[in-house]
N, C-alpha and C positions, 0 to 999 in steps of 0.2 A: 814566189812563195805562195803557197796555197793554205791560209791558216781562216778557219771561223772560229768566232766564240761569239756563243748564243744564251743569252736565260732569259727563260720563257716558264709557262707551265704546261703539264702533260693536258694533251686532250682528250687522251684513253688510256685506257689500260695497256701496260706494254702487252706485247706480245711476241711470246718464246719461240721459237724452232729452233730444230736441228739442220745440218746440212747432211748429203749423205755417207759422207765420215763421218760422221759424229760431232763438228763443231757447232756450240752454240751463236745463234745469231737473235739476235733483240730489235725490234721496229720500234722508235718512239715515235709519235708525231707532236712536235711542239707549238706552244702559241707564243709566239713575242711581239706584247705590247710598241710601236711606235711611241713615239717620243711628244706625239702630236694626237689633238683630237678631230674629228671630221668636222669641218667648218658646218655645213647644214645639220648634222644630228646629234652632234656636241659629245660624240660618244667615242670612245677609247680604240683608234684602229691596232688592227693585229695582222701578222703575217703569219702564216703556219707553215712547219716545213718538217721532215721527213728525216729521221734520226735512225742510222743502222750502225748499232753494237756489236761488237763480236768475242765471244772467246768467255773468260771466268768474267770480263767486266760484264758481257750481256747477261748472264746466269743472275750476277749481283744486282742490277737491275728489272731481271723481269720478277726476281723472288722482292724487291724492296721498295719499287717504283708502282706509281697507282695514279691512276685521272687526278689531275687537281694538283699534285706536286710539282714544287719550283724545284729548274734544277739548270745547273749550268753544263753545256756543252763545249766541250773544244774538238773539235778536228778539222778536217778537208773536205770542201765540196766534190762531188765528184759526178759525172754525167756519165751517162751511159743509154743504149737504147735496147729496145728488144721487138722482136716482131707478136703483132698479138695475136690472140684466136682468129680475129676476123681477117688478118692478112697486113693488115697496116703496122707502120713501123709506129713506134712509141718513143719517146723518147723522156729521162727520166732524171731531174737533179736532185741529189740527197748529200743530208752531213755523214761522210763515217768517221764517229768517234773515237776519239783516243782517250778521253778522259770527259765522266761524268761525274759532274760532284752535288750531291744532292744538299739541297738550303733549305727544304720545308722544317724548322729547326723539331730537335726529340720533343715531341708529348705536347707538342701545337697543333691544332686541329687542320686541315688541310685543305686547299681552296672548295674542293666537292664539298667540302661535312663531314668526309669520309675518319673513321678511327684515329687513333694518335699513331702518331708516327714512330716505331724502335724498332728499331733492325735489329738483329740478333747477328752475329760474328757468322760469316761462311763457313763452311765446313774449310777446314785445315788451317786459321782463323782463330787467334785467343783474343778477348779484350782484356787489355791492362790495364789500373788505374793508375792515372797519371799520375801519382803519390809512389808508387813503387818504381818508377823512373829513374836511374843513375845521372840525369844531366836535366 
């Protein structure tokens, strides 16, 4: 079984592309906090790691996601290599997501400073209020 789950916060701004069909792909890079602080500098260790989205979730995250946002990751690590400009082989481990769920909760300021947080519904996307609910 090859499962992560990760919450951290962003350490950039996502970032969008296309492939050359057309699908979208989304790069996050995450920080998550350790559970521990570093014995000599008493301060909060972090690991950071490498987050590729794909499809309507990466769209929904590059339009709603920003530096500074908590967000939780699930998916599989997955390793891969590639040769670089210079000739050497590279070699590369990243999460690709299958579900991102963003925590920075509506209208709370976000770790950067940065504006409040509302997403507005995707295109083809209605919001309902939970009062108009059948069950």
């Amino acid at each position: 079984m090859n499962k992560v789950i990760l919450i951290g916060n962003l350490t950039k701004d996502p970032e969008m592309r296309q492939t050359t069909n057309g699908t979208n792909v989304c790069t996050l890079s995450l920080a998550v906090n350790r559970r521990f602080k570093d014995k000599t500098t008493g301060e909060t260790v972090a690991d950071f790691f490498n987050v590729i989205v794909w499809r309507q979730l990466a769209e929904i995250c590059g339009r709603y996601l920003a530096k500074g946002r908590k967000v939780c990751v699930v998916g599989e690590l997955q390793n891969r290599s590639y040769d670089a400009k210079d000739g050497t082989k590279r070699y590369v481990t990243e999460i690709v997501a299958e579900d991102v769920e963003f925590l920075t909760p509506r209208g709370e300021r976000d770790a950067s400073g940065a504006g409040d947080y509302a997403p507005q519904a995707p295109d083809g996307f209605v919001d309902i209020d939970d009062d108009a609910l059948p069950f």
